[in-house]
Structures are given as C-alpha cells and as structure tokens.
N, C-alpha and C positions, 0 to 999 in steps of 0.2 A: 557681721550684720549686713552691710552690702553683701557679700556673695549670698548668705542666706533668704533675701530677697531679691538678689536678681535671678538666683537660679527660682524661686517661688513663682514669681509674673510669667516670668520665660516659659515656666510647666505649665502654667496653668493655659498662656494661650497659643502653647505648641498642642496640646491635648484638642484642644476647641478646634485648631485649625486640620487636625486629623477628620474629627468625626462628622465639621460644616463645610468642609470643603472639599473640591474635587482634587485630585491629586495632580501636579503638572504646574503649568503656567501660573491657573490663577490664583495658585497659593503662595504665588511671590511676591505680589503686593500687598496682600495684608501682610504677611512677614517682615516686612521692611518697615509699613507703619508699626507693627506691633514691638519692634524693635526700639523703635523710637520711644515709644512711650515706656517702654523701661528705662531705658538709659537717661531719659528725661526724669521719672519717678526718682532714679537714682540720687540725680543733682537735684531736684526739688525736696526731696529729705535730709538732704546732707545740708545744703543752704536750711531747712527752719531749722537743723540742729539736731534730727531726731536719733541720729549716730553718736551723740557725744555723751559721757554718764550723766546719769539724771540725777545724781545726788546736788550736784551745784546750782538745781532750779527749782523752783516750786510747781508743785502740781498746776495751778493757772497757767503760768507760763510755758508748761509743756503743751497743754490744751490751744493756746495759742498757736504755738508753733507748727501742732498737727493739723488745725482747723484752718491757716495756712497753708499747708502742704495739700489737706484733700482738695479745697479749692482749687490750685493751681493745676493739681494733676490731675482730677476730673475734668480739667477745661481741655486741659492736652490731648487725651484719652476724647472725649470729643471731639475734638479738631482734628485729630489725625486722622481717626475714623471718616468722621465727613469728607473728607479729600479722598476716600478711596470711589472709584467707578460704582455707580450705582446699579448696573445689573450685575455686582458681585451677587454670586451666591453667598446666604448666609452672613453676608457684611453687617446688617445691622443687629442682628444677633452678637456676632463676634465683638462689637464696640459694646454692648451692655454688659455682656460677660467682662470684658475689658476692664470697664469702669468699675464692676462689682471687686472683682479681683484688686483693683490700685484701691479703693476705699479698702479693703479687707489686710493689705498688707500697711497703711499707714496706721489703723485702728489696732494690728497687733505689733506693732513698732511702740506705740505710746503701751500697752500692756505691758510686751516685754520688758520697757525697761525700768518698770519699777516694781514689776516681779521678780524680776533679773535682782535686783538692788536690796530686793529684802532674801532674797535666799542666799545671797554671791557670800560666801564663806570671808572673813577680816582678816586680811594680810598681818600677822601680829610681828609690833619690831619692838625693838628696843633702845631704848636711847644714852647714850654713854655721855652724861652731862650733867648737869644740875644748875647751871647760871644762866645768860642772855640768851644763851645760843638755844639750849633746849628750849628755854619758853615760846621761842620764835617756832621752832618746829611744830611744839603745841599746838601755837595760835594760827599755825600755817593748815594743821592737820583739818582741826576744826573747822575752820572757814572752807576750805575745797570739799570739806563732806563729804568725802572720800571713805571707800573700806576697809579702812587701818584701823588696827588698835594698839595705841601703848600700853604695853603688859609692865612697864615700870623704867625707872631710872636709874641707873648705875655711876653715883658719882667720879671723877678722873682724879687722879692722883693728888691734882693739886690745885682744884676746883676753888674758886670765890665761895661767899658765903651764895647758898642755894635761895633760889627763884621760883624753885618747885616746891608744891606742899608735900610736907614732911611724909606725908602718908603715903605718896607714893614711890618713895625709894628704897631700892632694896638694899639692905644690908645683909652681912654676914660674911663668910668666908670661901664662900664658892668665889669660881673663877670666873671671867665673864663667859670663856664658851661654855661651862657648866651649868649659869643658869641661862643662856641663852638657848643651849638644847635642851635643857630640862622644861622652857617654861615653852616649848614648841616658836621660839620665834624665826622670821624667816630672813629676818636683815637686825642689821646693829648700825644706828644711825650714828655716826662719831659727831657731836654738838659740844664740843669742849671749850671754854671759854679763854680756856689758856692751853697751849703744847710747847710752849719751851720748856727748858731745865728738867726732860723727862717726862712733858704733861700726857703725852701720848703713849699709852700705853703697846708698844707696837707685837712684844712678843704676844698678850695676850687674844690682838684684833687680828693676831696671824693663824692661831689657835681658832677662830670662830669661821677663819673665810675657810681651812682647812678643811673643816666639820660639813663644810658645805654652809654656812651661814653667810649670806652676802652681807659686806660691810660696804657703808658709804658713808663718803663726806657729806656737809649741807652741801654744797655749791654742785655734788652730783644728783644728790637727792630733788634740789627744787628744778634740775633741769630734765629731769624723768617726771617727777610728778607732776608741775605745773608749768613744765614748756617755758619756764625764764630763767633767767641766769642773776642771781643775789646777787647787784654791787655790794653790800655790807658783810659778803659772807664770800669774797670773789678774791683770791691770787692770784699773784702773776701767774705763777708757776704753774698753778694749775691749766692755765688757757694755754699756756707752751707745751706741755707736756700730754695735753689730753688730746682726743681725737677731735674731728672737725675742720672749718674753716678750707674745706674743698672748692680748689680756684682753677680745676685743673682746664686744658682746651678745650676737652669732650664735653664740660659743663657748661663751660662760656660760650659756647659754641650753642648746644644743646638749647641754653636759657633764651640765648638770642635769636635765636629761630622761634623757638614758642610766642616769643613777646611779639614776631612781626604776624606773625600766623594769626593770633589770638585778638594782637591790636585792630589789624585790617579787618577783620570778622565782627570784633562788637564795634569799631564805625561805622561796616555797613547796616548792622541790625539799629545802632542808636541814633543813625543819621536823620528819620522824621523826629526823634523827641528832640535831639541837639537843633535843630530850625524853631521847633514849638520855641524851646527855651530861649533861644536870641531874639525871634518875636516880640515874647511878653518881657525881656529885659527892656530892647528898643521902645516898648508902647509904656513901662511905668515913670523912666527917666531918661534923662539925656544924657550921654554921656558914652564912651565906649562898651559895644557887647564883652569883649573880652579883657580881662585883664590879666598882664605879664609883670612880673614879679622875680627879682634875682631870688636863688636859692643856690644852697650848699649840695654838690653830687659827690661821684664819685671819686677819692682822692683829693677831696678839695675844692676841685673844681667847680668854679662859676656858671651857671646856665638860668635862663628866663623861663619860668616854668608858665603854662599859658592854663590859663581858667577863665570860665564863665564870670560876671561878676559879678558879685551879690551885695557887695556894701553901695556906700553914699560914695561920690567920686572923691570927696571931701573929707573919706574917711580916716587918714591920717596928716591934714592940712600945718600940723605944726612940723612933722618932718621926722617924728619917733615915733619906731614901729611899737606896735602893743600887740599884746596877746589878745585874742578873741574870746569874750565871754557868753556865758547862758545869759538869755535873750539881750543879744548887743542891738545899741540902741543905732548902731551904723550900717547896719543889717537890711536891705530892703525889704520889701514885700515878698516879690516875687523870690528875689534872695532866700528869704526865710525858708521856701518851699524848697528850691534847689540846692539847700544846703544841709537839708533834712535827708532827702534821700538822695543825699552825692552828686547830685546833676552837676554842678559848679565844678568837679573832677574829668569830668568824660575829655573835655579838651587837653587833656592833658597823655591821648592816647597817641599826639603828634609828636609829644614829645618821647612817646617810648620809639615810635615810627624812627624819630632825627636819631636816637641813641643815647638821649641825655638820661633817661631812666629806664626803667625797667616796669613790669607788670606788677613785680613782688618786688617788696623791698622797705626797706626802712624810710618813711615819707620823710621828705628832704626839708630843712630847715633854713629861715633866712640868715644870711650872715652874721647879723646884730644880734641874734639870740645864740649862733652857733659859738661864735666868740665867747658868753658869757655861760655858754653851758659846758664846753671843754673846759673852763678853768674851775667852776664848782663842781660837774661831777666827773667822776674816776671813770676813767676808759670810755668816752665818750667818743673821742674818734675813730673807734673802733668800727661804727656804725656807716663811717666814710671809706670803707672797704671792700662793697658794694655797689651797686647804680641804684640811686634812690628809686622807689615806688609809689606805683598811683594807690595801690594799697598797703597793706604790710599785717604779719602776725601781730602786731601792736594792736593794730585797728581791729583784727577781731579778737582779740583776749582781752583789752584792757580799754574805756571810754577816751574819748576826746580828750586829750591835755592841754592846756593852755597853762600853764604854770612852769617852775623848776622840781617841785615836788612833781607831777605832771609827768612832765621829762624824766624824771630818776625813775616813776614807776615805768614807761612807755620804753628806754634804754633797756632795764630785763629782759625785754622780750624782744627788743630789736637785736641783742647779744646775741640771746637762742637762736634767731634764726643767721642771721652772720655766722653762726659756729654751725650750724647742721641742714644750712637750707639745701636743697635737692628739688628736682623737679615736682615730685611728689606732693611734696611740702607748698610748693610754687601752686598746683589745680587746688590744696586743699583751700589754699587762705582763699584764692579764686570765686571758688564753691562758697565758701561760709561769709566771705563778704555780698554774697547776691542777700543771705539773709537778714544780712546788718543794714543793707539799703531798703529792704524794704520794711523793717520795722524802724528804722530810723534810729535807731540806738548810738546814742550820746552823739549827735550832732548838735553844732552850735551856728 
C-alpha cells in the first residue's frame, strides 16, 4: 500500500511537472517540494493508521482517521507549494493539481480497505484442540476480526473434557493431514491443552507440514498474528530455541545513531511547544517545571527520568508511589492537556541524548512497581534487556496501564518487540505514535 501510493503521487506530479514546466532548472524546485509532500502524505497515513487492516475498527473511526490525514496533508501540499518562487511557471497550477491528487489517494486508501476486506479470500486453519487453549484461539480470532476461518476442531489424543460446541468437531477416521488437505486448509494451529504422556501428536503434524500445510504453536501463532507474545501460552524453551532477540553491534550501533539523529531533530522542531508548555506549567502553580523521577533501564539500572510536570507537587506526600488513574484527581489543569497529547514525554528526548533510554522501547518503570511486578509476572525482566523508551509497541497496540493486569497485557507486547525489534520496527512505532498523540488515545 505505501509503495502503491507513493509510486501514485510521485506519477501524478512527475506527469504535471513534464507538461507545466519548462525543462531544466526550474523543474528542480517544485520537485523537491513535490517530494516532500509525498513522503510527508506517506507518514501522515501511516500515523492516522490508514495502512493497518480495517477489520479491527469501525467504519467511524476509519473516517476519523482519514478526515485527519486529508486535513494534515492538504495543509502540507499548501505550504509546500506556497514556499515555492512566485514567478514559477505553472506553480500554482501544479499545488492544486497537488492537493487534488493527496485528497484522491487518502479518499481511495479509506475505499481500498474495506473493499480489500470484503473480497480478501479467509485464510482457513485448523485447530488441533478442544479445551482452554483452543477457546483462547477462538476468542483471540474473533476479537482481531481478522480473515480467518475455522473449518473445525480436531480433538488431541488426550484432550480434557471439550470447551468447544460439540458441533464443531470433527470426527471420524481420517488423519489430521487428510482432513486438513481435503477440507483446503492452509495452517493447523496445535492449541493442545495437555502434550505430555504422547499429547502431541508429532508423527501426524509432521504428515501435514510435509503436504505443505504450515503448523503452528499458539505462542507462534499470537506473535504473527497480533504482534505479542502469550505469557499464559509462553515456554522457556521456545524463547531459547526460536529466532530473535538481535543485540548484535551493527544494531546497537545502528539504533544509537538513529535515537541521536531523531532526538536532536524533534527538539529542534518541539522547542517553541516545550517553552509554551513550561510557561503555562510556571503561570498555573508553584512549584518545579520539570519533574525527575528514579526508573528501572537497561539491565537494571538506575536513572532519573525527566518530565514536564503534570500533577500537584503534593502528589504523593505520604511517600507510596501509586499508579495513575482515568481522571486522577492530582492531575493539574494544564497537566490534563499535556498528558493527553504526550507533551509531559518530550523532556525525556535528554534522556535518550545522555544514553539512559532509547527512542523505542519498552517505557521504563519505577523501582517500587518493578520489584512487585517481576515477582507476580513470568518473564518480566526480560523487558530489562533493552534501553527503555519514550515510546514503545505497547503504547501503540495496547491503552495506558496503570494496573498489574495492565502490566501483564502491556509485557506481550513489550516481549514482541524485545524478541524482533529492528530498525524498521523502531520508524514504524515512531510513525503510528504521531497518531496516538494526536488523538489522545488512552492517556491519563
């Protein structure tokens, strides 16, 4: 979908710039503007989201998102144009054609994708289970609204009493690759609730990958499909044995160069909002602009993570910290605002500058909760493997936590990316947090 519309925009005013302009010179500056404004339209679709499947949102909130995107990228497509020399030939031409073109590709972006969604042919699998595990798959499949079908259930050797209605299990004496190629399916999800004492049936699931039928585990299945890693469905063995968790020099190297490049770039762009915001903190209350706070980094390690401040100075005056709730009543005014759309983070781009964190990454927790959440959930240090972030895949796939339920859903995803982060991964969360800031989504 990116390359399908950037090569789109790009034609459309590579074409315009042949037929309104003279050949030479002065077709090097609108080119350079008209550049921009793609690669701009690019990131402005990818932040409201308009790249991601449309089955996990509702039509409103797609409209939202687009009606977002044209705004932004008609201002752009504006602006860029208007900075070009005014005795261009043909310039004001080439910006309406511009703007027609960015409206024409965000309006068949919201089309495509949920014409895309009702034609996109259903991945059909199979599920080799009938207890806890399968029901989870169920209830995982349905919520992502995703284009899966389960063609049916194929109880395990030595399966508990079944979770699944009766109706959809198949019996008989076919073999599971026999009805797995006969009933056309294209994966066989192993959801077994038991695999000792023989639960696994392995000569069979070796007969189906054989055939060409891809077999997966759950803990493989929910890290393709929904980008987390199941603690209740998570082995050791699997995290030692699987791919991932690349710490090599070219990356660390790689990541730290981007974080300093990236950090210094939106200081300089955020530097009038960051004065706005110390202003109106200084003019509602007294008390310090910024607030520093111990957290947990990388390895363990100790560091003061710095923030704008948003609560009462008095906020936790008995001496135990607490989690932050929807509408906390310690929450300033001004607070309220910059904590809605992240402002209360941006200070915290000194701390990627000094080394203590990172652009991406798993947001670093205070010691008092870090202590109580490694000893209730499993693999929890795992997350301390990294250099914590001002953002992270948490923040954009899953709301605000404030809890230890909270935490156990937000660790999922902090796993995924601890096991598969890359640079790639590092622009995307980048990109899609511009769209979480500006819609405000689950700030507290």
């Amino acid at each position: 979908m990116l390359v399908c519309d950037f090569a789109l925009t790009l034609g459309v005013l590579a074409v315009a710039y042949l037929f309104l302009l003279d050949h030479g010179a002065q077709a090097a500056v609108p080119a350079a503007h008209g550049l921009t404004v793609v690669a701009g339209l690019l990131v402005i679709n990818t932040a409201a989201g308009l790249y991601r499947p449309a089955g996990g949102r509702s039509l409103k909130e797609w409209w939202i998102g687009a009606a977002l995107a044209l705004a932004f990228a008609l201002a752009l497509s504006y602006l860029a144009f208007d900075a070009m020399p005014r005795e261009l030939v043909g310039g004001e031409t080439l910006r309406w054609l511009t703007m027609l073109s960015v409206g024409g590709v965000v309006a068949h972006r919201v089309y495509a994708a949920y014409s895309d969604e009702a034609r996109r042919p259903y991945s059909r699998v199979l599920i080799l289970g009938t207890g806890t595990s399968a029901q989870l798959v169920t209830r995982t499949i349905e919520h992502a609204k995703r284009a899966i079908k389960i063609v049916g259930y194929v109880p395990g050797p030595h399966e508990p009493e079944s979770a699944i209605d009766a109706a959809k299990l198949l019996s008989g004496s076919l073999s599971l690759k026999d009805r797995a190629v006969g009933l056309g399916v294209e994966e066989v999800i192993v959801a077994l609730s038991e695999r000792r004492g023989g639960g696994m049936p392995m000569d069979e699931l070796l007969e189906c990958r054989s055939a060409g039928v891809r077999v997966s585990d759950l803990s493989t299945y929910f890290e393709r499909v929904l980008g987390q890693i199941r603690i209740d469905q998570l082995h050791p063995g699997w995290l030692i044995f699987g791919k991932g968790f690349n710490h090599g020099i070219y990356r660390n190297v790689a990541k730290r160069l981007f974080d300093i490049v990236c950090s210094c770039v939106l200081l300089a762009m955020a530097a009038p909002l960051m004065i706005l915001t110390a202003v109106c903190i200084a003019l509602e209350s007294r008390g310090p602009i910024f607030y520093r706070q111990e957290r947990v980094g990388q390895d363990g390690k100790t560091f003061n993570v710095l923030k704008f401040r948003s609560m009462r100075v008095d906020a936790e005056e008995n001496g135990t910290p607490q989690w932050a709730t929807a509408k906390d009543s310690r929450v300033t005014r001004v607070g309220s605002v910059i904590r809605r759309f992240r402002l209360d983070e941006f200070p915290q781009l000194v701390n990627v500058l000094k080394g203590d964190m990172s652009l991406v990454g798993p947001r670093p927790e205070r010691p008092f909760f870090v202590e109580q959440l490694t000893v209730q959930i499993p693999f929890y240090a795992l997350r301390h493997t990294v250099k914590p972030g001002v953002t992270g895949w948490a923040q954009v796939r899953h709301e605000y936590g404030a809890s230890i339920e909270d935490s156990l859903e937000k660790l999922q995803y902090d796993l995924y990316y601890v096991k598969n982060h890359s640079l790639f991964l590092d622009v995307q969360v980048l990109v899609e947090t511009v769209g979480v800031v500006l819609s405000g989504k689950g700030a507290r």
